[in-house]
Each structure stands twice: as structure tokens, then as C-alpha cells.
C-alpha positions, 0 to 999 in steps of 0.5 A: 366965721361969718362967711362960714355962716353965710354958707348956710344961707340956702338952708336958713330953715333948717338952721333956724329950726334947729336953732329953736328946737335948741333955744327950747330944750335949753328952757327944759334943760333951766325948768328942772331945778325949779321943780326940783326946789319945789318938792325939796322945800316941800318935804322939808317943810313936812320934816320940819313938822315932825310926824304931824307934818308928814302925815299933813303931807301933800303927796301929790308935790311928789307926784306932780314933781315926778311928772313935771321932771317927765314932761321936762325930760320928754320935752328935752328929747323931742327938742334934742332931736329936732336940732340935731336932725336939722343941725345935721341936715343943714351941715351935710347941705353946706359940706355938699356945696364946698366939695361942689365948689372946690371940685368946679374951681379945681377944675376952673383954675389954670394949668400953672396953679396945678403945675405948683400945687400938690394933688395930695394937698388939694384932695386933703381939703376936698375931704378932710377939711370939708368934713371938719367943717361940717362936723362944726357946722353940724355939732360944733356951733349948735353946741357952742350955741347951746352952751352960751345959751346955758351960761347966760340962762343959768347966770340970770336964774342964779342972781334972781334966786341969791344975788349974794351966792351968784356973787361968789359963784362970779368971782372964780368965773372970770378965770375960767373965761381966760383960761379958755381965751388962752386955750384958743390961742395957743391950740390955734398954730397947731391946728395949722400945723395938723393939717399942713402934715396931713397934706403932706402925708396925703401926697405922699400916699397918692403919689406913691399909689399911682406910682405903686409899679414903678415903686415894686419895679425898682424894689423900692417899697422899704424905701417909700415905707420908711418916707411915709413913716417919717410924714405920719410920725410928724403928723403924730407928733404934732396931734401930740401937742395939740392933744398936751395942751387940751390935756393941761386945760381941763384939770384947771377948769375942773379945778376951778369948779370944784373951788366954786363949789367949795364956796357957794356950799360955804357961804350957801351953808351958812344962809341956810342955817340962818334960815336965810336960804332954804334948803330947796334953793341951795339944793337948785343952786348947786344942781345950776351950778353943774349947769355952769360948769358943764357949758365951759367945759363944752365950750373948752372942748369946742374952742378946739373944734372951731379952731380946727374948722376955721383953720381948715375953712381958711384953706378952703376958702384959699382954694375958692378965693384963686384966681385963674389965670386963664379966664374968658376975656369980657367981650370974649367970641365963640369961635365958630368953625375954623379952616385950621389957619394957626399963626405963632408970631414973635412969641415969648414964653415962661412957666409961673416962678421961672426967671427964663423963657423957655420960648423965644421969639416963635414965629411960623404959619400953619396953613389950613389942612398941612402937617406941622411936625416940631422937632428937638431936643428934650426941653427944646419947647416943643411941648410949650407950643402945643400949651399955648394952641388950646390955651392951657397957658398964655403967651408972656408975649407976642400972639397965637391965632387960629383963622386970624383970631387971638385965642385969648379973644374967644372962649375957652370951650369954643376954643378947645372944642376945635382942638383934638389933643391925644398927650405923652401919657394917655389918660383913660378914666375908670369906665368902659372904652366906649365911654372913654372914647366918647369922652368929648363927644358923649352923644355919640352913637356906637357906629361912630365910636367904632369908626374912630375906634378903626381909624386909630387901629384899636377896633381889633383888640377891642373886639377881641376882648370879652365884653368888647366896647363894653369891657371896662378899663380900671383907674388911668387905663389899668389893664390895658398895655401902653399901646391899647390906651394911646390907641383909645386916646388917639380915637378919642380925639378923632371922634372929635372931629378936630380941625387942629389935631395934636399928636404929643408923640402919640405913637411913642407907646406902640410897636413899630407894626402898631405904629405903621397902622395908625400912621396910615390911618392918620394920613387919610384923616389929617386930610383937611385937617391942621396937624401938629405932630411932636416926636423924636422919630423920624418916621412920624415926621417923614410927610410932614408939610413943615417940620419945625426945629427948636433949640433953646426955646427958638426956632433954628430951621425950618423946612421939609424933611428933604430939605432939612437933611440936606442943610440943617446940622440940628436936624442931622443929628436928630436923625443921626441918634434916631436912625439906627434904631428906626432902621432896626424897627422897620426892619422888624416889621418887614421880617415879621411880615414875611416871616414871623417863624424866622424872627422868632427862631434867631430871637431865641437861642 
């Protein structure tokens, strides 16, 4: 709570002006009954008179009663607006700086946290946990304020008026305070519970958009229907409880109330028909009696609220409060421009909650300016090694350094500024392809996305849609094939200018023809620069300067391709799997170059 509090902060103002608009309305609010006493004991004492006392009557009570209550009602509604303008304004303010800071830590944390976390979860407390503390912060909190303020004004009023009547009306509250004490702890698991199901649900939902044409291609749209059914249903259920327990509170506390006042027009009765109370005080003394009831009842409603909103600040604050794993070091250096010399030596790898090192012992150099091409079976490391290069992982073991320098002893963007990266899958972002191809270099001018746009064989289709670079792409590159995206992606990563570029099986989403132009753009721009080329094709790997062999996590051989063919027994049957239908695709390309009329012919019957 008080870090919540503390988040307000920067916005101290508005908190506190809102906080006396609320102190003041509350003082409106306690103002009434007073005149209300005020004109009742005056009529009664004209009614006590007979006809004489209503003709001696001093009408202007009434009048000046009935401006007073105006005044009152006025004064309340200028105060109520200002605290709930503030109390908005500051709220809103706070929501602004958690959603900021968890879209920077989400950012910031390490590939590792990411790995195990749920994108579903992380969006659910971006959102609906933010906006759960804002509604507290906002509403909640003045309100809980405002209730407290009441109770205690009302108490203090009550016992200057009778301490005899506050006595009574003392006796029944102190069970309305543990049933509220109850209240709070027995709605607190379920709060946790809530949001816990929420996340889940959220995953579910996100999961199943993003893979919505895999889900329609296998027909299996009845069977993620049913799956998100079962995590809604468990997210009704458990806002049941929650909705059971608040159920079964309120008829006790209205219980409560209507016993005190039972009591208080008993005992307040009698005082009056001894002329010990007047009936103007009675007539207050109830009226401030609904001010007390009506406070519990708030605070009943909001024990919920801030229940709810300290269970999901916690879980904010768990997101805020991770640690990265992956941070500059204290007297980290910025790497200035590299040769592109990368050496692995002896290094040990594992991913977070594993027992077993997916790398073992890798060991090999990378000249400046050479072809590095990593081969191997599926899980045999390859994509591990091209992790530990930019740094999206630390080594458990050993070193990784680019011109003699540990990459753990720079930082990070000076780092990752030398590196181009184009991965498996190509990520596009929603925008145009011009601005997703300048997407690491923004300041760059149309002739220089263009020219990285060529060298990745992606100028021609681009010009030939119809608002050409313009043209906007839709969420991950929606509308484009897998070929255009991993075409934009590997432009994006040339615009660059990388000295260490790293291909993850960059020409995997492309047809052979594709394939072969990009190839040869890529062999005129890997001039200079330090490649790493993962891919199971022996094409890509052909004019490798070094071709890396993984089994198990270690390296098994090492050589040129020449070199491998004629004593690696791995590596043999790499191509042995490989080959028939890379023959088949470079077949292809040369009969579709010589005569595309012909393949079409013996393609269909």
C-alpha cells in the first residue's frame, strides 16, 4: 500500500487537492443535520405553543433553514467535483507511469525471463491490473478517505450531542468492524485466484489469435473453443466465490444498522418523552446515524476493491521488482567499431531451469571478414551460439570476444549495434515496409532503404505493390508471403551495416530461384564482413570459409565443405538427407529458367 502511495508522488498536487476538496465536502456533508436540528426544534417549540405559537412563528427559520441546506448542497457538489476531477487526474497519472514502466522492464529483462514467462500473463498485468489500481487509486482510496473521515466526524458529533445515545449506538459497531476485518481476509485468496485465471485466460486468447491459420488449418477451431471455455468458466466460478462472500456481508451489516436503530429510537424515545432530548436532536441523531451506516457500507464495498488492487500492484510490482539477468556490467565500455574477430573459447551452456548443457566445451575463431557456417542436427546447439554472440544469453562458462573484447565487458546497444540478426521466423511489425526495414536505422533516407531493400532481392516485389514502400503490412507481416518477410528482414538487417552479420536459416522461407538471388546478393555484401550462417542446406553453406559441425552440443568436426565431405561421417549424412532434394530444387531453377512453359506442362496432367 504505501509504495502504491508513493507512486503518487509526482502528482502531490493533485492528491492533496483532491484530498481537501474531500475534507471539505465531508464538513458539508456533517453541516446538515445541524440545520436540520435547527428548523425542527423550532417548529416544535411553535407547535408546543398552540395557535399562538404558530402565529408568533419566525418564518424566516424556514427560509433561512432552506438556504442553508442550498448552500450546503452547493458547496458538496463543487467539492465533489473537484476531488473526483483531481482524484481522476492524479489516478490516470500513476496508471500512465506503471504501464510505461512495465512496457521499459519487459523490455529490459533477459531472454531467459521471457523463455518462462506467458506473454498472455505479462499483457493481463500491463492492463487489467493497472487499470485495477487506478480505479482504486482514483475512486477506491478517496472514497475509503471520505468514509473514514465520516465515521470519525459522525462519532465526534454523536457524543457532543448525547453521550448517552452514542453509547448505545457504540455498542453494535464494534461488530460491524469485525465483520468487515473478516470480510478482508477471507476475499483476499480469492482476488489472487481471479487474476491468476485471468492470465491464463489471456494466454489462451493470445495464443490462439496468433496461431488462428494453423488452428483453421488443421480444423481445430471446436477444439481451442472448448479449451477457452474450460479457462472462462474457471475464471466464472472463481468471481463466484468472490461475488458469494460479499453476498453474505451486507445483509449482516444492514442487520447490524437496522438493530442500532432499533436502539438508538428506544432509548432516544424515551429521553425525549422526558424532555431529556429534544425532538430536533433525535430527529439529527438518526439522520447522523445513516451517516454512520452508510461509510461501513462503502468501506464493505471497497475492502473489495483495495483487496483486489493490492493483489494486482503485487504483481506488477513482481514484474518491476525482476531482476535481469542481463545488465551492463559497472565499468561496462562501448564497443567501438569492430574488425568482426569472434572467438568462442571452451565455452558451457544451459538455458534457465534446465540440469544439462546444451553447449559443451565450444571452442573455434572467426576471422575478420570469413563465412562461418554451423551445421547439425535439430538440438544439436546451433541456434545456442548465435544467443550468445549479441548477447541475448550468458555463457555458464568459458568467453565469447569480438576483437579480444568479452562481450559481457561492453554494453549491451554498443554490442548489438555491430551485430545484424535476420532469425527463423521474421518479425515484421505493423507499419509500412519502409519503416520496417529502417527499423535499426531510422534516420535512414529512401535511397538507402532502397538499396538494402535490392541487395536482399526485395525491390521487385516491393515496387510492384501499390503504394510500393509505402504499402503497409498488417500485425507479424500479415499480407506478405514468407519469402517477402524474410526478404524485408534480411534488408533490415543490411541497412545496418553490420560487421557480424547472422543468418538463422535466413533463406529457409524462399523458393530456390528467390533463394539463389539473394545468395548472390549476400556474397558481395559478406565481403568484410564476419557472417554466421546457420541452415540445413548445403547450398547456403557451399562457400563457407568454415563450416562448424555440432553433435550434442559440442563440436565434432570442422573444416571447409570440400574438407568435410571427404572425412566427416556427420557431416556425410547431413548432405545425405539433404541432397536429393536440393538436386531437385536446382533442377528446378535451371528448367524454370530455360523453359518455364515445359514445367508447367509435365506439372499438370
Amino acid at each position: 500500500m504505501w509504495r502504491l502511495l508513493r507512486a503518487l508522488g509526482p502528482y502531490r498536487g493533485q492528491a492533496a487537492g483532491a484530498l481537501i476538496s474531500l475534507i471539505l465536502m465531508t464538513a458539508t456533508v456533517l453541516g446538515s443535520p445541524q440545520v436540520i436540528r435547527w428548523v425542527v426544534d423550532n417548529l416544535a417549540d411553535a407547535l408546543q405553543g398552540g395557535a399562538a405559537g404558530i402565529v408568533d412563528f419566525d418564518w424566516r427559520v424556514i427560509r433561512d433553514g432552506t438556504i442553508l441546506l442550498s448552500g450546503l448542497a452547493v458547496g458538496r457538489g463543487v467539492f465533489n467535483f473537484l476531488q473526483n476531477f483531481l482524484g481522476e487526474k492524479a489516478s490516470q497519472s500513476v496508471a500512465f507511469d506503471l504501464r510505461n514502466q512495465i512496457y521499459t522492464k519487459v523490455h529490459n529483462l533477459s531472454f531467459s525471463y521471457h523463455d518462462r514467462a506467458q506473454t498472455g500473463q505479462l499483457m493481463t498485468r500491463a492492463t487489467n491490473d493497472v487499470e485495477l489500481v487506478r480505479q482504486f487509486m482514483g475512486q477506491g482510496l478517496f472514497l475509503m478517505i471520505t468514509s473514514s473521515l465520516m465515521l470519525a466526524g459522525t462519532f465526534a458529533v454523536l457524543i457532543y450531542m448525547n453521550w448517552r445515545l452514542a453509547i448505545v449506538t457504540g455498542v453494535i459497531f464494534p461488530l460491524n468492524i469485525l465483520l468487515l476485518v473478516v470480510f478482508v481476509r477471507v476475499i483476499r485468496p480469492y482476488f489472487g485466484n481471479i487474476q491468476a485465471t485471468l492470465d491464463k485466460l489471456n494466454a489462451r486468447l493470445q495464443e490462439n489469435l496468433s496461431g488462428i491459420r494453423v488452428v483453421k488449418a488443421f480444423a481445430r477451431a471446436d477444439f481451442e473453443i472448448e479449451r477457452f471455455a474450460v479457462e472462462n468458466e474457471n475464471y466464472r466460478l472463481n468471481l463466484l466465490k468472490f461475488i458469494n462472500s460479499v453476498s453474505k456481508v451486507f445483509p449482516a451489516t444492514f442487520l447490524m444498522s437496522n438493530i442500532q436503530l432499533t436502539l438508538i429510537l428506544g432509548f432516544g424515545g424515551s429521553l425525549v418523552m422526558r424532555d431529556a432530548l429534544s425532538i430536533g436532536d433525535l430527529t439529527a441523531f438518526i439522520t447522523y446515524l445513516i451517516f454512520l451506516t452508510m461509510p461501513l457500507m462503502t468501506i464493505g464495498f471497497l475492502a473489495g476493491m483495495m483487496v483486489r488492487a493490492l493483489v494486482s500492484a503485487e504483481r506488477i510490482f513482481e514484474v518491476l521488482d525482476t531482476p535481469s539477468e542481463l545488465t551492463d556490467a559497472p565499468n561496462a565500455r562501448v564497443l567501438g567499431s569492430v574488425a568482426g574477430r569472434v572467438q568462442f573459447r571452451d565455452v558451457y551452456f544451459r538455458y534457465a531451469g534446465q540440469t544439462t548443457d546444451v553447449l559443451k566445451g565450444v571452442s573455434f575463431l572467426a576471422s575478420p571478414g570469413q563465412t562461418i557456417a554451423i551445421m547439425g542436427k535439430t538440438g544439436s546447439g546451433k541456434s545456442s551460439i548465435i544467443n550468445l554472440l549479441p548477447r541475448f544469453y550468458d555463457v555458464s562458462s568459458g568467453s565469447v570476444t569480438i576483437d579480444g573484447e568479452d562481450v559481457r565487458a561492453v554494453t549491451l546497444s554498443s554490442l548489438r549495434s555491430q551485430i545484424g540478426i535476420v532469425l527463423q521466423e521474421a518479425i515484421l511489425f505493423s507499419g509500412t515496409i519502409a519503416s520496417n526495414i529502417a527499423y535499426g536505422r531510422p534516420e535512414a533516407s529512401q535511397a538507402e532503404i532502397e538499396q538494402a531493400a535490392r541487395a536482399a532481392a526485395a525491390h521487385d516485389f516491393i515496387a510492384e505493390l501499390p503504394d510500393g514502400y509505402e504499402s503497409r503490412v498488417g500485425e507479424r507481416g500479415v499480407g506478405l508471403s514468407g519469402g517477402q518477410r524474410q526478404r524485408v528482414a534480411i534488408a533490415r538487417a543490411l541497412l545496418m551495416d553490420p560487421r557480424i552479420l547472422i543468418l538463422d536459416d535466413s533463406t529457409s522461407a524462399v523458393d530456390a530461384e528467390t533463394e539463389e538471388r539473394i545468395l548472390e546478393a549476400l556474397r558481395f555484401l559478406m565481403q568484410d564482413r564476419t557472417a554466421f550462417v546457420i541452415a540445413q542446406r548445403i547450398s547456403t553453406v557451399r562457400e563457407a570459409d568454415q563450416v562448424l559441425v555440432l553433435e550434442g552440443g559440442r563440436i565434432v568436426d570442422r573444416g571447409t565443405h570440400e574438407e568435410l565431405v571427404a572425412h566427416s561421417s556427420i557431416y556425410a549424412d547431413i548432405i545425405a538427407s539433404q541432397f536429393n532434394r536440393d538436386a531437385a530444387r536446382e533442377q528446378a531453377v535451371l528448367r524454370q529458367r530455360s523453359s518455364p512453359t515445359k514445367v508447367l506442362q509435365e506439372r499438370v496432367p
